[in-house]
N, C-alpha and C positions, 0 to 999 in steps of 0.2 A: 748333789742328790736333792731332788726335790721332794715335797710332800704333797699328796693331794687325798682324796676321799680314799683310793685305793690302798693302801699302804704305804710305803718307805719305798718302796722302788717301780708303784706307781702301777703294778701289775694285780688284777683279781683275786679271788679264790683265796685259797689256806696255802698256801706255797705247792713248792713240788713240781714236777711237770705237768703241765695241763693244754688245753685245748690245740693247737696244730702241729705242734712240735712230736706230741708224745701223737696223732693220730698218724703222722708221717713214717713214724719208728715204725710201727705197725703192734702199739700195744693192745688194744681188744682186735685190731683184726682178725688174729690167729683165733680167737675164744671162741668165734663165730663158726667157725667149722669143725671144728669136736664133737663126737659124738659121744653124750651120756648116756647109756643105760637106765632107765626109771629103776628108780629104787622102789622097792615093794616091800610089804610087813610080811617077814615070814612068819608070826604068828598070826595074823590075819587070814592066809593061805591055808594054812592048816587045821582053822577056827579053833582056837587054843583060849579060852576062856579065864584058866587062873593059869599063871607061869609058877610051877612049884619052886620053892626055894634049896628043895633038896634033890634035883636034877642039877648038878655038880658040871656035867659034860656040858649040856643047854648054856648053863651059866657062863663056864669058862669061854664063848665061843665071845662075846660081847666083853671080856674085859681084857687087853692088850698086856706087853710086858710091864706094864708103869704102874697096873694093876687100877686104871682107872677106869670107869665104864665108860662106856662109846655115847658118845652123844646121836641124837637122831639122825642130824643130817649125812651121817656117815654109816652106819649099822641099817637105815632104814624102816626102822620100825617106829609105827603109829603112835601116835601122841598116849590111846590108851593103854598099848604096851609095854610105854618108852616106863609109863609111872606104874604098872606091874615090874618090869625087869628088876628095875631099880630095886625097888622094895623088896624083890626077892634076893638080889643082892648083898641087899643090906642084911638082910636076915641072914643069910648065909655065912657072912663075915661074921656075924655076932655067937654063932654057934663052931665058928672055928672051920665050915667045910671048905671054903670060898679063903683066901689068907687075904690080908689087908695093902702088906707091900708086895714087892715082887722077889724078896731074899728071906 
């Protein structure tokens, strides 16, 4: 085993499969033809200004069985939203409408 600039076995990168091998396999080839749907702010659609904390149904739609809230890139809503939901959330749980775990 020799040593050189590259690591211990003389190969690039951080380990792992990388450059021709894993392009053969066909690991991003497949990603390239999926079609996403654009995620859209449904509070933005609907020009919703303050998200109430005690609209209970609204709430529950954004927090899954783990009882944790949805992050943006999945839920889809705007950055200004994302920090309304939240905070109505949190309100929510703190007055008991909203519950904390999921038991």
């Amino acid at each position: 085993m020799t040593m050189d600039k590259r690591g211990p076995r003389g190969q690039g990168g951080r380990g792992g499969r990388g450059g021709k091998a894993a392009a053969k396999k066909g690991g991003r080839a497949k990603s390239r033809f999926l079609f996403r749907r654009r995620k859209f702010c449904k509070f933005c659609e609907e020009k919703v200004e303050y998200i109430d904390y005690k609209d209970v149904r609204l709430l529950q739609g954004f927090i899954p069985e783990r009882s944790k809230i949805l992050p943006r890139r999945i839920s889809g809503t705007c950055s200004t939203h994302q920090r309304g939901l939240m905070k109505a959330i949190k309100r929510a749980r703190n007055i008991a409408l909203v519950s904390f775990t999921s038991e």
